[in-house]
C-alpha positions as protocol buffer text, in pm:
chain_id: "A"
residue {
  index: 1
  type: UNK
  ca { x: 32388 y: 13634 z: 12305 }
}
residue {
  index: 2
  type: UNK
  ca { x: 32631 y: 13572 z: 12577 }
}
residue {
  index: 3
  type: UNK
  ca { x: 32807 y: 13276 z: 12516 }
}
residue {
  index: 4
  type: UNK
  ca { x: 32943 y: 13052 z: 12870 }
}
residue {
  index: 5
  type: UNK
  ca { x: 33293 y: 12977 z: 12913 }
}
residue {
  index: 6
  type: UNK
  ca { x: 33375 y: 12687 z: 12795 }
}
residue {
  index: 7
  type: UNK
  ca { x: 33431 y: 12374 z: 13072 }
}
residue {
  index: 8
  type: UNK
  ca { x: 33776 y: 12292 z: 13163 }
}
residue {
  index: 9
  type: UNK
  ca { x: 33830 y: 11919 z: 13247 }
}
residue {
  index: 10
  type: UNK
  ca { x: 34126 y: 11955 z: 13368 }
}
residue {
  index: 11
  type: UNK
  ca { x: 34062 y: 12274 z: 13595 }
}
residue {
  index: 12
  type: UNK
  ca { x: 33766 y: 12075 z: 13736 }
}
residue {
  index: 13
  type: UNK
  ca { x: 33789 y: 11975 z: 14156 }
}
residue {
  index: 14
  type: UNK
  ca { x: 33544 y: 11679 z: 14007 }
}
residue {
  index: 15
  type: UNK
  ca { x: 33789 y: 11543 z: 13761 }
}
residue {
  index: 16
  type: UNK
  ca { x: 34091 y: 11591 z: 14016 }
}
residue {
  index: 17
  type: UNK
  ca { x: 33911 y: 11396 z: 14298 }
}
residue {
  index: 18
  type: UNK
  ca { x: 33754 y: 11108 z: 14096 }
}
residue {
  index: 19
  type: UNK
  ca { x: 34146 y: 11089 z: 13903 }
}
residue {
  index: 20
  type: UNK
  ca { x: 34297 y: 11079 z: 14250 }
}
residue {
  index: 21
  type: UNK
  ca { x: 34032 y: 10825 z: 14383 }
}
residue {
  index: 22
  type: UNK
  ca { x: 34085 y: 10646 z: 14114 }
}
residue {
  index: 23
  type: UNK
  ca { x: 34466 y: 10600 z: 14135 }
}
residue {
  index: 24
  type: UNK
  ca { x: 34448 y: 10574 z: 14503 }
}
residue {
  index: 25
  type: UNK
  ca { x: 34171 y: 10254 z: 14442 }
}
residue {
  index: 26
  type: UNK
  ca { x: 34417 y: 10076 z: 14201 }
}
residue {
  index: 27
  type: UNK
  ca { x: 34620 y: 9887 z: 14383 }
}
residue {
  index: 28
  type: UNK
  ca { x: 34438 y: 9814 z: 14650 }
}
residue {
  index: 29
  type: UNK
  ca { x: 34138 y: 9695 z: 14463 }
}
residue {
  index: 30
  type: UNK
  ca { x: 34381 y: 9449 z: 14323 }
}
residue {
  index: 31
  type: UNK
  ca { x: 34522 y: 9348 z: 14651 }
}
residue {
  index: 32
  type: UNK
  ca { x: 34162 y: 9299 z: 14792 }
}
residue {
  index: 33
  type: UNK
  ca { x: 34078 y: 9066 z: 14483 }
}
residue {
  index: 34
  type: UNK
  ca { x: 34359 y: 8863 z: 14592 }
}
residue {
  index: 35
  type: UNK
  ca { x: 34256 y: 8795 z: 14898 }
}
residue {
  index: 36
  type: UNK
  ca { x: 33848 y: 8740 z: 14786 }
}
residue {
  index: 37
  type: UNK
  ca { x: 33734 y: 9077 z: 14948 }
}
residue {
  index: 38
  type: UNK
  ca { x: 33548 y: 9404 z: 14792 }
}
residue {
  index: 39
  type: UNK
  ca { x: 33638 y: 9737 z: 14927 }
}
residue {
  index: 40
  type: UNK
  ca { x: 33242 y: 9691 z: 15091 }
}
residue {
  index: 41
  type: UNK
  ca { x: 33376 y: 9373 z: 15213 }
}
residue {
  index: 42
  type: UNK
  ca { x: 33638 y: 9534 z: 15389 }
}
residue {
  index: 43
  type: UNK
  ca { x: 33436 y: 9821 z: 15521 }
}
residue {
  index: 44
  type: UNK
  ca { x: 33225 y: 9584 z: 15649 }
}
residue {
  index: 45
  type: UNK
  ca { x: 33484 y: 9348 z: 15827 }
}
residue {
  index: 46
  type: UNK
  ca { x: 33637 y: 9684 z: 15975 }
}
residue {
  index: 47
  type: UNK
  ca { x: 33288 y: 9777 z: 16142 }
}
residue {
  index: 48
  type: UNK
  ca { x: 33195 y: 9432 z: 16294 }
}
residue {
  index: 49
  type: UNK
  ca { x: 33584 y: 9319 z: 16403 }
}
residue {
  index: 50
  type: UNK
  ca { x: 33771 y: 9647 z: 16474 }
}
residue {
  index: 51
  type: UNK
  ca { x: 33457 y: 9881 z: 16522 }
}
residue {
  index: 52
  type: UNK
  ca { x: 33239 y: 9606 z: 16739 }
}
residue {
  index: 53
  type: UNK
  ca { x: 32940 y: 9657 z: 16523 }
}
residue {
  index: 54
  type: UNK
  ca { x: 32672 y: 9342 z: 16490 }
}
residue {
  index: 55
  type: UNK
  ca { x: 32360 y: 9552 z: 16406 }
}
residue {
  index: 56
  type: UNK
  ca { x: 32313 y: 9589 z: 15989 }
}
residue {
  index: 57
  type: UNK
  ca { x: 32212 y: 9895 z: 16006 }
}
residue {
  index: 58
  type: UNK
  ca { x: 32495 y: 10033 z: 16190 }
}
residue {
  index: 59
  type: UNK
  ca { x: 32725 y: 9882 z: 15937 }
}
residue {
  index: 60
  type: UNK
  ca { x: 32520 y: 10050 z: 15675 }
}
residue {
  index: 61
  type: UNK
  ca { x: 32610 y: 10365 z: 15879 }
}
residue {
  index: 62
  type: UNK
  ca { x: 32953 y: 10324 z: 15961 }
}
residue {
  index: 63
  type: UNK
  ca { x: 33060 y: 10201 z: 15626 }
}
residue {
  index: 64
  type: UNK
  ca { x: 32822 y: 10518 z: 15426 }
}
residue {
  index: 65
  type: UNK
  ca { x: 32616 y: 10263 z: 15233 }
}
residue {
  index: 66
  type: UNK
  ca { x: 32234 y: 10241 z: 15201 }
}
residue {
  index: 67
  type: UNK
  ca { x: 32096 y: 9904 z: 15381 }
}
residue {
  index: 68
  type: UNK
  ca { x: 32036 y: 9716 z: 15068 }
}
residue {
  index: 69
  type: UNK
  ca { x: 32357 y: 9731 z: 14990 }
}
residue {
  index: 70
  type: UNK
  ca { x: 32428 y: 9600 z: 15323 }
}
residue {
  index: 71
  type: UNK
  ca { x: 32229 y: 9332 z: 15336 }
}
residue {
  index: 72
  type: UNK
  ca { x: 32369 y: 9201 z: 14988 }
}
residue {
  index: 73
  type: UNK
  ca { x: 32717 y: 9228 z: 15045 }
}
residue {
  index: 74
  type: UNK
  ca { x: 32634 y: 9060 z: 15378 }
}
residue {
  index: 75
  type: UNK
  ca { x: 32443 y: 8774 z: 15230 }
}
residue {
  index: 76
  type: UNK
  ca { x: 32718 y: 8705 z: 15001 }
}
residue {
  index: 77
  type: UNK
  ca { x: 32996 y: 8721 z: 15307 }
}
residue {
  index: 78
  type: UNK
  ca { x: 32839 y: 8466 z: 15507 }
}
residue {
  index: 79
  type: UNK
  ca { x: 32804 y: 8262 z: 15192 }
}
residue {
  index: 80
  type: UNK
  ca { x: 33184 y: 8353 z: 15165 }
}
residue {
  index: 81
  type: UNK
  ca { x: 33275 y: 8237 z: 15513 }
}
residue {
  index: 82
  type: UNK
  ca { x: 33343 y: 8571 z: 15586 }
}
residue {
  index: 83
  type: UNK
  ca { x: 33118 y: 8648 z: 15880 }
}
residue {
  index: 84
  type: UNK
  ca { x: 32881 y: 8483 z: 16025 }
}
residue {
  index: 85
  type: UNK
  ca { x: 32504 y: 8616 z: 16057 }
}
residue {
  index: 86
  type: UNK
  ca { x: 32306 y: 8538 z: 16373 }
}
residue {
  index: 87
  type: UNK
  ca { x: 31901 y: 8566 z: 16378 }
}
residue {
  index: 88
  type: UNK
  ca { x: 31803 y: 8700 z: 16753 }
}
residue {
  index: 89
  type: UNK
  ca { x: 31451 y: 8716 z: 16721 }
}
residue {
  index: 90
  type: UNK
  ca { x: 31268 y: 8420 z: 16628 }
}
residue {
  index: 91
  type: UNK
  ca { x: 31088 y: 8647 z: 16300 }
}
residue {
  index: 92
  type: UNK
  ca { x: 31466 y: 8690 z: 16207 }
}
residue {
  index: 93
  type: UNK
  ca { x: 31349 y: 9041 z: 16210 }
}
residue {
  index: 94
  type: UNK
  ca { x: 31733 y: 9104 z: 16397 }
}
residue {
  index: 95
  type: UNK
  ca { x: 32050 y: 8979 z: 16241 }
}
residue {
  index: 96
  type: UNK
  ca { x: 32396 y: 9005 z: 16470 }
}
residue {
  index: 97
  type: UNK
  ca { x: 32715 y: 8988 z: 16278 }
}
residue {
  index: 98
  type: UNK
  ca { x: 33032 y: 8868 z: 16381 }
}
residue {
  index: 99
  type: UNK
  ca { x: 33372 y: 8784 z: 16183 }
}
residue {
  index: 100
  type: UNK
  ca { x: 33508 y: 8434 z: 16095 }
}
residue {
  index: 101
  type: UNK
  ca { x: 33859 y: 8354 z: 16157 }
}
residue {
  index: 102
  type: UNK
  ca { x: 33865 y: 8340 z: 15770 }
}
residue {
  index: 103
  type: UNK
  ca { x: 33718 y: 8666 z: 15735 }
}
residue {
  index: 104
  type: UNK
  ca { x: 33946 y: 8817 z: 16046 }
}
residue {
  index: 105
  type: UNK
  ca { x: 34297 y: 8672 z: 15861 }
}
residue {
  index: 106
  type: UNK
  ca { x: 34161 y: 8837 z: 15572 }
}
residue {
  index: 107
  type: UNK
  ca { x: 34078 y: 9148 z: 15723 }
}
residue {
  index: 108
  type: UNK
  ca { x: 34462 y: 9186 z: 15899 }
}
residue {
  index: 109
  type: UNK
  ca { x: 34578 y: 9120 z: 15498 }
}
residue {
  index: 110
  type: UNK
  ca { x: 34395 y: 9376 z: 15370 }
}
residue {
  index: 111
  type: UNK
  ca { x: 34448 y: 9614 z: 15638 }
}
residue {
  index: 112
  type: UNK
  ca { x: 34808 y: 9550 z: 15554 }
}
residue {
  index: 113
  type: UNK
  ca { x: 34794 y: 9626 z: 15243 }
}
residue {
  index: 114
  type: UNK
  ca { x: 34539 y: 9933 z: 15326 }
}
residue {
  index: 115
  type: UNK
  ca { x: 34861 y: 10100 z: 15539 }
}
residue {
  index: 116
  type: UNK
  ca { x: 35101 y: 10035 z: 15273 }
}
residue {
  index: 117
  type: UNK
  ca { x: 34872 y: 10176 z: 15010 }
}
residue {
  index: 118
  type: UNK
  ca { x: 34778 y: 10506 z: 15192 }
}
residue {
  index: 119
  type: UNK
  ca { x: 35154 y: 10547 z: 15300 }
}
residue {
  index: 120
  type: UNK
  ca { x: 35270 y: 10580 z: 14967 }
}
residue {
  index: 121
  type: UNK
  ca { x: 34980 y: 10850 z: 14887 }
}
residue {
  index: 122
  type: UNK
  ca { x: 35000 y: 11035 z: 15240 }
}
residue {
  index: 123
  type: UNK
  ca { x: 35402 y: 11069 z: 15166 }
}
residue {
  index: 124
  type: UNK
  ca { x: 35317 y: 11329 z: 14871 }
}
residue {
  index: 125
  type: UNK
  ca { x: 35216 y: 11561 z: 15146 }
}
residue {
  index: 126
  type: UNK
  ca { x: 35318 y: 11713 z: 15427 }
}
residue {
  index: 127
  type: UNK
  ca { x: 35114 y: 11611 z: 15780 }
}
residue {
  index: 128
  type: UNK
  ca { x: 34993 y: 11957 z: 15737 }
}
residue {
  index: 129
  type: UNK
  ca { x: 34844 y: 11892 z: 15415 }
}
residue {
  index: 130
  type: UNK
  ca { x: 34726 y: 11566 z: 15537 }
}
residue {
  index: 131
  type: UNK
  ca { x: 34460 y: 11755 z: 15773 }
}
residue {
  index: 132
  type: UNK
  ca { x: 34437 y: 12048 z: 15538 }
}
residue {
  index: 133
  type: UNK
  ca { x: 34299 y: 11759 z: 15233 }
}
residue {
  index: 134
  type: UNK
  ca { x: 34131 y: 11555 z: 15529 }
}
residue {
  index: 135
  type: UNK
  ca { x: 33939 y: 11829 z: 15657 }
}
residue {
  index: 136
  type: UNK
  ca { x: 33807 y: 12003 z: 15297 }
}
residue {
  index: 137
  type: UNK
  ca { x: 33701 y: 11649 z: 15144 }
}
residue {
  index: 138
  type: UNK
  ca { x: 33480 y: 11601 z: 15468 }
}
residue {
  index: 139
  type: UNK
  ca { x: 33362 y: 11983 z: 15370 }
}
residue {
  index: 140
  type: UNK
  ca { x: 33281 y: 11864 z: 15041 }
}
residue {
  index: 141
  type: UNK
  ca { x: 33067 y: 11594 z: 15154 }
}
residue {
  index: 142
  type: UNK
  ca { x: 32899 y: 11746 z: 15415 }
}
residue {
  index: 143
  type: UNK
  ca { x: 32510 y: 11778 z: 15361 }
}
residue {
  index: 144
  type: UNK
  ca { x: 32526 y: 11576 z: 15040 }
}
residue {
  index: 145
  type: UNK
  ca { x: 32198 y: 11377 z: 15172 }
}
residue {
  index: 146
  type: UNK
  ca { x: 32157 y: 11011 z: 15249 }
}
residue {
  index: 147
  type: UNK
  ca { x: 32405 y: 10729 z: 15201 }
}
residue {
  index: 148
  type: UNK
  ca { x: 32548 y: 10550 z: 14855 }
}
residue {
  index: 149
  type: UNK
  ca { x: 32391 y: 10231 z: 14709 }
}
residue {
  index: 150
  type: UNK
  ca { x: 32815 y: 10131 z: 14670 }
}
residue {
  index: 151
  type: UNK
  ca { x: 33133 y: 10253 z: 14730 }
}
């Protein structure tokens, strides 16, 4: 009986990208607690203020989210101050989104912080690099199917 080789965690692309996520998440996740946001949160503020998106569905899209998680973290958000949801049909069928001045001051915080916290990562590698990793993670997700229930 041929036996397999045994699995090596360490030599695993797997382990290396969820370490790296990982320690790339750390201190921003804490910086977005500070300020009352989620990385979703975020996502979302960056889609309907920088990005000009109002549909919920498009932020589902733009942020790589299913629409249930969407529609929670939105809920939550306007409960939050955050943004504000508008209905445009009288069914309430259609929701437009738009950004409080609380949730745009919060967004330019953690945007801040979003810079500083990919500068320090992007400085381990050349610009080269940069594109190099850039363009073989979007290889690696390519065709993986339909969108995440979080990030």
């Amino acid at each position: 009986m041929l036996s397999e080789k045994p699995y090596l965690l360490h030599a695993s692309i797997g382990y290396q990208l969820s370490k790296t996520a990982r320690l790339q998440e750390r201190g921003f996740e804490t910086e977005l607690k500070s300020l009352g946001l989620t990385r979703i949160s975020w996502c979302i503020l960056l889609a309907v203020h920088t990005e000009s998106l109002r549909n919920p569905s498009a932020i589902a899209d733009f942020v790589g989210i299913d629409r249930t998680a969407t529609s929670r973290a939105l809920t939550k958000m306007a409960r939050d101050g955050l943004v504000e949801r508008n209905e445009e049909q009288s069914d309430g069928r259609r929701a437009s989104v738009q950004a409080t001045k609380l949730g745009r001051t919060r967004l330019e915080k953690a945007t801040q912080s979003a810079r500083k916290n990919a500068a320090h990562f992007e400085a381990k590698l050349s610009g080269m690099e940069q594109e190099s990793l850039r363009s073989l993670l979007l290889k690696l997700q390519y065709g993986e199917g339909s969108p995440l229930p979080n990030l």
